[in-house]
VOPAGU-2260 file (C-alpha; in pm, 1 decimal, decimal comma):
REM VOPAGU-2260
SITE   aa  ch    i         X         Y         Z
SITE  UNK   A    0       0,0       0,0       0,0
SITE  UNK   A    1     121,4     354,4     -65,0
SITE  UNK   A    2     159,2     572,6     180,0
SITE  UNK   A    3     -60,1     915,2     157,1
SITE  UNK   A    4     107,3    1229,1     182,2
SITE  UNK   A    5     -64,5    1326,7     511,9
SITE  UNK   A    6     125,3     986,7     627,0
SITE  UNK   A    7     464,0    1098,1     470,2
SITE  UNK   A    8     407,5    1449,7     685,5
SITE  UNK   A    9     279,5    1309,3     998,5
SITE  UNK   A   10     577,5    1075,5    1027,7
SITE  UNK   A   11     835,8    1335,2     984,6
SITE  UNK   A   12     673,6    1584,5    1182,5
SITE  UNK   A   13     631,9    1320,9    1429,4
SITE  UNK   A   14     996,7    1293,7    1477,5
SITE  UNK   A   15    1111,1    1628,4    1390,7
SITE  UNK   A   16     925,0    1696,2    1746,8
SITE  UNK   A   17    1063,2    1400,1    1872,8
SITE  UNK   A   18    1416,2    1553,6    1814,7
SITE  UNK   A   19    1405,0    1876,6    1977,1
SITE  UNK   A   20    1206,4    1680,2    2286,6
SITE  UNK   A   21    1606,9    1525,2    2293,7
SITE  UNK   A   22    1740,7    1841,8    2271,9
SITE  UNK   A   23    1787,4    1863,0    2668,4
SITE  UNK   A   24    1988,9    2202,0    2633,4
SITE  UNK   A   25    1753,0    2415,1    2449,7
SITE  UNK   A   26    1495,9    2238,1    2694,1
SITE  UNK   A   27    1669,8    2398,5    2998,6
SITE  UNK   A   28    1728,0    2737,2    2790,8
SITE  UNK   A   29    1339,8    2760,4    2727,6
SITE  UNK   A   30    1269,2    2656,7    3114,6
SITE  UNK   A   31    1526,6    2872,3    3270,4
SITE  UNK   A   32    1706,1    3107,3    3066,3
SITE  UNK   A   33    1376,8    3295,0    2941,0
SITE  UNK   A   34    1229,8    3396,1    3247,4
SITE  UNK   A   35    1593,8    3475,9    3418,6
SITE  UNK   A   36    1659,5    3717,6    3127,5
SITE  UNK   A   37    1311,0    3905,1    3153,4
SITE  UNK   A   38    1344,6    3853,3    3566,8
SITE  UNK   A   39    1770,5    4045,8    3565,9
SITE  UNK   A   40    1599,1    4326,1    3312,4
SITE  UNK   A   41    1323,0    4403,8    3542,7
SITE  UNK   A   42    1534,9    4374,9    3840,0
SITE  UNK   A   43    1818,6    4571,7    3724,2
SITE  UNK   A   44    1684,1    4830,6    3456,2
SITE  UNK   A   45    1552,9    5168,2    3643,7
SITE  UNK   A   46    1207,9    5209,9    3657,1
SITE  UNK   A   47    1236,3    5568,4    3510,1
SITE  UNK   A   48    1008,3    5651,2    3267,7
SITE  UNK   A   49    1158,3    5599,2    2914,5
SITE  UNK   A   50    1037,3    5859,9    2624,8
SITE  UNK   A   51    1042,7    5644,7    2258,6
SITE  UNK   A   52     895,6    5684,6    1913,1
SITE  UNK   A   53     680,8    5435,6    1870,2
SITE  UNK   A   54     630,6    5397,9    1489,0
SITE  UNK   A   55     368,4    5151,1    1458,3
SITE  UNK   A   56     109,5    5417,7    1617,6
SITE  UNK   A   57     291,5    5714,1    1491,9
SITE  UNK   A   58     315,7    5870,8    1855,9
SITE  UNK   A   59     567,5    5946,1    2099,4
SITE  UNK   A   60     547,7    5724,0    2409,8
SITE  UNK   A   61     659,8    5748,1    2776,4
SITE  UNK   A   62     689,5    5422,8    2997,8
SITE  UNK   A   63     905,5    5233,5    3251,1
SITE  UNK   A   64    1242,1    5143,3    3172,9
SITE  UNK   A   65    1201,6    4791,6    3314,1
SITE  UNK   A   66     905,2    4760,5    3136,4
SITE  UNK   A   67    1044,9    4816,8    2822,9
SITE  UNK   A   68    1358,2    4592,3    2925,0
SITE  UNK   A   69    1105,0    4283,8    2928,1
SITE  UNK   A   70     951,8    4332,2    2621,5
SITE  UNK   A   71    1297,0    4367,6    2421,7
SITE  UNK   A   72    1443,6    4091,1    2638,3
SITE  UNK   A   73    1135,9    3856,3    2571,2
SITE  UNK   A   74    1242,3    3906,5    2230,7
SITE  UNK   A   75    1545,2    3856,3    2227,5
SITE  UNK   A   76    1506,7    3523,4    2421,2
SITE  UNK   A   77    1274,7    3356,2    2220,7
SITE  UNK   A   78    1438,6    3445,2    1916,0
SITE  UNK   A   79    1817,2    3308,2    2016,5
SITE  UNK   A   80    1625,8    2979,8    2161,4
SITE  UNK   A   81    1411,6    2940,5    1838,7
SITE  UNK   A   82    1661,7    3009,1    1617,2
SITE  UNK   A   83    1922,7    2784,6    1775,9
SITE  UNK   A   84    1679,0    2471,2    1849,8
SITE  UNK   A   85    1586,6    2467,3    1496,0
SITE  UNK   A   86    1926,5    2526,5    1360,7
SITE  UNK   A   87    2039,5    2240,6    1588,9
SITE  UNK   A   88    1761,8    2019,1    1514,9
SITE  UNK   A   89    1833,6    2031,1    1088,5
SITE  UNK   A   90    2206,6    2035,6    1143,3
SITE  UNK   A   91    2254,2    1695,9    1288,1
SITE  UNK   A   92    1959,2    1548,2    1053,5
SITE  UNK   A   93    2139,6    1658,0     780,5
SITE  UNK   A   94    2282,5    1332,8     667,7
SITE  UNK   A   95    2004,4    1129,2     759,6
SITE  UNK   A   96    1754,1    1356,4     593,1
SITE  UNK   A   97    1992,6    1293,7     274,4
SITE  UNK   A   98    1977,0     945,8     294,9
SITE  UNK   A   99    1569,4     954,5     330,6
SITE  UNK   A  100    1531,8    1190,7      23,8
SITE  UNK   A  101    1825,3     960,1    -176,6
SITE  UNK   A  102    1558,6     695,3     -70,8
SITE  UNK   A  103    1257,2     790,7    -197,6
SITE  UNK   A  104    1107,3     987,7      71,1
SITE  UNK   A  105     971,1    1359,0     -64,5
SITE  UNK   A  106    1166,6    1646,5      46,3
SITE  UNK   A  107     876,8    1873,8      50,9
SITE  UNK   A  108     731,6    1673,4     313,1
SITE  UNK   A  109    1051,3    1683,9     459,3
SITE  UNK   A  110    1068,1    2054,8     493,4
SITE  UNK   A  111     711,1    2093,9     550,1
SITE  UNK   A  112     765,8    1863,2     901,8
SITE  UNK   A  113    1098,0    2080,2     991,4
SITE  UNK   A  114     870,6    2407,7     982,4
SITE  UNK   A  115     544,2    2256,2    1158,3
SITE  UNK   A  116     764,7    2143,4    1405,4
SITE  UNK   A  117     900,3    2513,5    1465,9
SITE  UNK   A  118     543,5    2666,2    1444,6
SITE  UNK   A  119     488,6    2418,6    1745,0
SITE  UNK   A  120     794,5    2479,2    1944,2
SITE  UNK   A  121     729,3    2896,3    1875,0
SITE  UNK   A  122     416,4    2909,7    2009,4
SITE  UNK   A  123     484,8    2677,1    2348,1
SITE  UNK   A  124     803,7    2913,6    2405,5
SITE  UNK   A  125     637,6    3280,1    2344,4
SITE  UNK   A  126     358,4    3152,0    2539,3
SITE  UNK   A  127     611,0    3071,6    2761,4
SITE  UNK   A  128     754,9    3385,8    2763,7
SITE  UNK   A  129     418,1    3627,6    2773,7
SITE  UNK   A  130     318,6    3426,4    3084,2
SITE  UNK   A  131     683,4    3512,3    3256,6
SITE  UNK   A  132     638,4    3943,9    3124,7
SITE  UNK   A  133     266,3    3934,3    3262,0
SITE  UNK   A  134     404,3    3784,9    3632,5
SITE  UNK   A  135     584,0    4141,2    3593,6
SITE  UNK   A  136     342,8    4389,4    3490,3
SITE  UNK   A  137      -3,4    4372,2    3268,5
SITE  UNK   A  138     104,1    4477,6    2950,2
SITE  UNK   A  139    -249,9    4617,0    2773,6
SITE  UNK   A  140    -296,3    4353,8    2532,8
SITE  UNK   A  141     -88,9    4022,0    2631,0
SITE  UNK   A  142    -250,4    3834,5    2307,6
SITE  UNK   A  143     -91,7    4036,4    2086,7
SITE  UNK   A  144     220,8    4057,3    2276,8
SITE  UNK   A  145     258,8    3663,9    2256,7
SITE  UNK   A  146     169,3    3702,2    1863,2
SITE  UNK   A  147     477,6    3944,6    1874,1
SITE  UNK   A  148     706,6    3722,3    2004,3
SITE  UNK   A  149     582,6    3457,3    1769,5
SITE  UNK   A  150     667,2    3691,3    1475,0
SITE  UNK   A  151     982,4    3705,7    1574,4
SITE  UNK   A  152    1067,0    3379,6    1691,3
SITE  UNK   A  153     908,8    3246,8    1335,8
SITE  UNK   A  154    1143,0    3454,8    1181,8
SITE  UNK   A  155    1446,2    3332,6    1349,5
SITE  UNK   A  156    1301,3    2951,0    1335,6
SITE  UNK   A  157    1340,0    2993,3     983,2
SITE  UNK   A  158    1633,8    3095,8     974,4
SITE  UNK   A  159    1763,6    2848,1    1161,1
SITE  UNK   A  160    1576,2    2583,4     933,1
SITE  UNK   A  161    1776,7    2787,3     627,7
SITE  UNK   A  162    2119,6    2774,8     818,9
SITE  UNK   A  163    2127,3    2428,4     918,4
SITE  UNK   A  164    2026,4    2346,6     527,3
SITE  UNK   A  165    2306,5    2545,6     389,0
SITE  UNK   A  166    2618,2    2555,9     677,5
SITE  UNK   A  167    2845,9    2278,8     724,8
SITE  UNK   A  168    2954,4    2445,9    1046,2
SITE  UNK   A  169    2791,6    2427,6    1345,8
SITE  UNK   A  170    2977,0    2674,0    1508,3
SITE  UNK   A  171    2911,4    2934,6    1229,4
SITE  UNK   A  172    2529,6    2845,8    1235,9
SITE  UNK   A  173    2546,3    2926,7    1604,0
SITE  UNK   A  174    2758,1    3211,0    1600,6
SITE  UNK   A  175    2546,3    3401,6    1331,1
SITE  UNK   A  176    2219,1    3327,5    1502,3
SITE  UNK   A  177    2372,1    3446,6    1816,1
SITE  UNK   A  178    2497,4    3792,4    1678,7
SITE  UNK   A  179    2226,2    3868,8    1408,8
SITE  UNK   A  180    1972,4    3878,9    1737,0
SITE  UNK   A  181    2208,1    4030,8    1921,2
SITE  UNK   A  182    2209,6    4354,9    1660,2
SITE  UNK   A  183    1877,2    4299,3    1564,5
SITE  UNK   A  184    1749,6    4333,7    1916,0
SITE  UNK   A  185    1999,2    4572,1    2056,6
SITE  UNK   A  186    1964,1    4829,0    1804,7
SITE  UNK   A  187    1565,3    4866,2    1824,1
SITE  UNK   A  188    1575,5    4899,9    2204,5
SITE  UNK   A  189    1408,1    5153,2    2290,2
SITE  UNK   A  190    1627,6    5249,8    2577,6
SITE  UNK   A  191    1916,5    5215,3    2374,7
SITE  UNK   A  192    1812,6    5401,6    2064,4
SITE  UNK   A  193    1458,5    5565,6    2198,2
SITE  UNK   A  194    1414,5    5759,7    1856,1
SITE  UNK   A  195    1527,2    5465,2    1606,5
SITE  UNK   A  196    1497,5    5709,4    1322,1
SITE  UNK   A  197    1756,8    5580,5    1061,5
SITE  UNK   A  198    1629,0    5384,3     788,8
SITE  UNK   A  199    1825,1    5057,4     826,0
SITE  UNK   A  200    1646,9    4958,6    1129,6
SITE  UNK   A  201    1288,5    4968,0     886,8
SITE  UNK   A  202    1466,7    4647,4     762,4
SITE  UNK   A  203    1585,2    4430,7    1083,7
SITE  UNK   A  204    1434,7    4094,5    1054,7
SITE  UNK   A  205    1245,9    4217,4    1398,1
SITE  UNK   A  206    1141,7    4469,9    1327,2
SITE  UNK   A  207     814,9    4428,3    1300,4
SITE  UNK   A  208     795,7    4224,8    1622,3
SITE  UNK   A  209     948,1    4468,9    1817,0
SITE  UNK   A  210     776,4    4751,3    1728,7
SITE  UNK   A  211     434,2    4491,9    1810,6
SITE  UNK   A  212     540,2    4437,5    2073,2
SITE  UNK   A  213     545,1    4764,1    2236,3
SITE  UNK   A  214     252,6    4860,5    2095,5
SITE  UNK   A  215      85,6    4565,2    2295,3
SITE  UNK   A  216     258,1    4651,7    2599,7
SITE  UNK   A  217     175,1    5033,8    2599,9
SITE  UNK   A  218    -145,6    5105,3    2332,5
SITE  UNK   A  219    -493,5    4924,2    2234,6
SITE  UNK   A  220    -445,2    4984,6    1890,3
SITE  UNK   A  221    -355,6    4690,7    1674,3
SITE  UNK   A  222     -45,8    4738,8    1399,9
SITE  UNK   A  223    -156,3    4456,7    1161,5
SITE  UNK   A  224      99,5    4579,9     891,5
SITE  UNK   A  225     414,5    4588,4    1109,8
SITE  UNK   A  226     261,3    4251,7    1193,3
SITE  UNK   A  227     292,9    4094,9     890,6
SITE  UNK   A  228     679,5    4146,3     877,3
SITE  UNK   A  229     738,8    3879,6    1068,4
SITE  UNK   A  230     567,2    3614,7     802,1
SITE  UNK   A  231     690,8    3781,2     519,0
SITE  UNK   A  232    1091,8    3724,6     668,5
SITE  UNK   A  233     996,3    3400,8     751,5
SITE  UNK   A  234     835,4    3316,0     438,0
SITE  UNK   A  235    1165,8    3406,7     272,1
SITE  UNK   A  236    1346,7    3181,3     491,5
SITE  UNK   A  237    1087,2    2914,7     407,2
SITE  UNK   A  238    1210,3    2927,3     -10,8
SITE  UNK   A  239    1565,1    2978,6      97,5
SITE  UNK   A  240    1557,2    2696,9     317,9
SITE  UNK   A  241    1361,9    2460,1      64,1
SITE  UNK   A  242    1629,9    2530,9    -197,3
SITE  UNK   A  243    1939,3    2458,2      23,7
SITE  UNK   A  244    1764,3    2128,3     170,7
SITE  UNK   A  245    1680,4    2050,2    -241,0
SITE  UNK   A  246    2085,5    2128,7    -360,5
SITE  UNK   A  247    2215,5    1963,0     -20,0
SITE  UNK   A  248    1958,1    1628,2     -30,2
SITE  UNK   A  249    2024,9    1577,6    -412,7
SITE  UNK   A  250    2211,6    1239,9    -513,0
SITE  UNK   A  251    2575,5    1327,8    -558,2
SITE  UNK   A  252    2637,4    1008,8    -656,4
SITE  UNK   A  253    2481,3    1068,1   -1053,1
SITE  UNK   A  254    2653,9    1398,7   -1055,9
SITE  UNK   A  255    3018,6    1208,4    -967,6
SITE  UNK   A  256    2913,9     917,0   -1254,3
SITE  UNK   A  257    2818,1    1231,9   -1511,6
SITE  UNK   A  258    3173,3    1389,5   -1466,6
């Protein structure tokens, strides 16, 4: 009997989730790192109030320091965990994923597992994380807040997904997660850069999130275009990732005997 693509998806999405359920550091990261980073930001920022274009509304906003630490540090954390379970995850099943698609099994089924399985583990983590920044303070709208961080942890699933397809470094995969957030994050604070009026940061793969984010924490108004950002990076990592997993899953054995 043939088996039905919902079969060929199920079973790889089975254990895709399987594999980052093994993956006892980024376990403990999720667990304990997230709510420590949000917990040091509101413990050590000052609760001074923080003035900050907010773009998304188009108005000038005042609001505490350490409330403003959590939202950026939310982000941040869920979108160095994302990014580096996911990268981690594809990485090591590189080979064997090879040796399924040499085998007959479809790589679009392949990819489509890898990114259910990072839809799953984004929205258990940012849930995570909007849960630890409301044990804080009540940001006004907490939904949105969590789809914030989902944005943004989408967007750096992806790329993870797109880096462990095309690097055969592990410690470059890593190290480029770990200081595109960094920058990403870091330059959109608004404590750090409260009027963020150059035009580079328009086009900082958080962007959108980011400035969601504060809109959620601090407005009732709902930014639906900055909202889309987030799925239109990721949706680009998506292609970039399906064409790396197609060139790095191909049979290299034909293109030695064609030579």
């Amino acid at each position: 009997m043939t088996p039905t693509p919902w079969t060929y998806f199920s079973t790889a999405a089975r254990y895709a989730l399987l594999e980052h359920s093994r993956n006892r550091l980024a376990l403990v990261l999720v667990v304990v790192f997230v709510p420590l980073w949000i917990s040091l930001g509101h413990a050590v920022v000052d609760r001074a109030g923080v003035r900050f274009l907010l773009r998304a509304v188009n108005a000038t906003v005042t609001a505490h320091g350490n409330d403003l630490s959590n939202i950026s540090g939310a982000l941040n954390a869920v979108t160095l965990i994302v990014g580096f379970m996911m990268f981690s995850v594809t990485f090591k099943a590189g080979s064997f994923d090879q040796r399924l698609a040499m085998a007959g099994y479809p790589r679009r089924h392949l990819v489509a597992a890898k990114f259910a399985a990072l839809v799953v583990v984004a929205a258990v983590t940012c849930a995570y994380a909007t849960l630890a920044v409301c044990f804080y303070w009540p940001p006004r709208q907490p939904v949105l807040l969590g789809l914030a961080l989902g944005s943004g942890a989408l967007t750096y699933g992806g790329f993870g997904v797109m880096l462990g397809a095309m690097l055969r470094s592990e410690l470059a995969g890593m190290l480029l997660i770990i200081m595109t957030s960094i920058i990403d994050t870091g330059l959109q604070s608004p404590i750090a850069n409260p009027v963020a009026d150059k035009a580079l940061i328009r086009f900082l793969p958080s962007y959108g999130a980011m400035q969601v984010a504060a809109t959620a924490g601090f407005r009732d108004s709902v930014p639906v275009r900055y909202l889309l950002l987030g799925p239109v990076w990721f949706l680009g990592a998506v292609l970039l990732a399906a064409l790396a997993f197609q060139f790095h899953t191909r049979d290299r054995r034909y293109a030695f005997l064609t030579r």
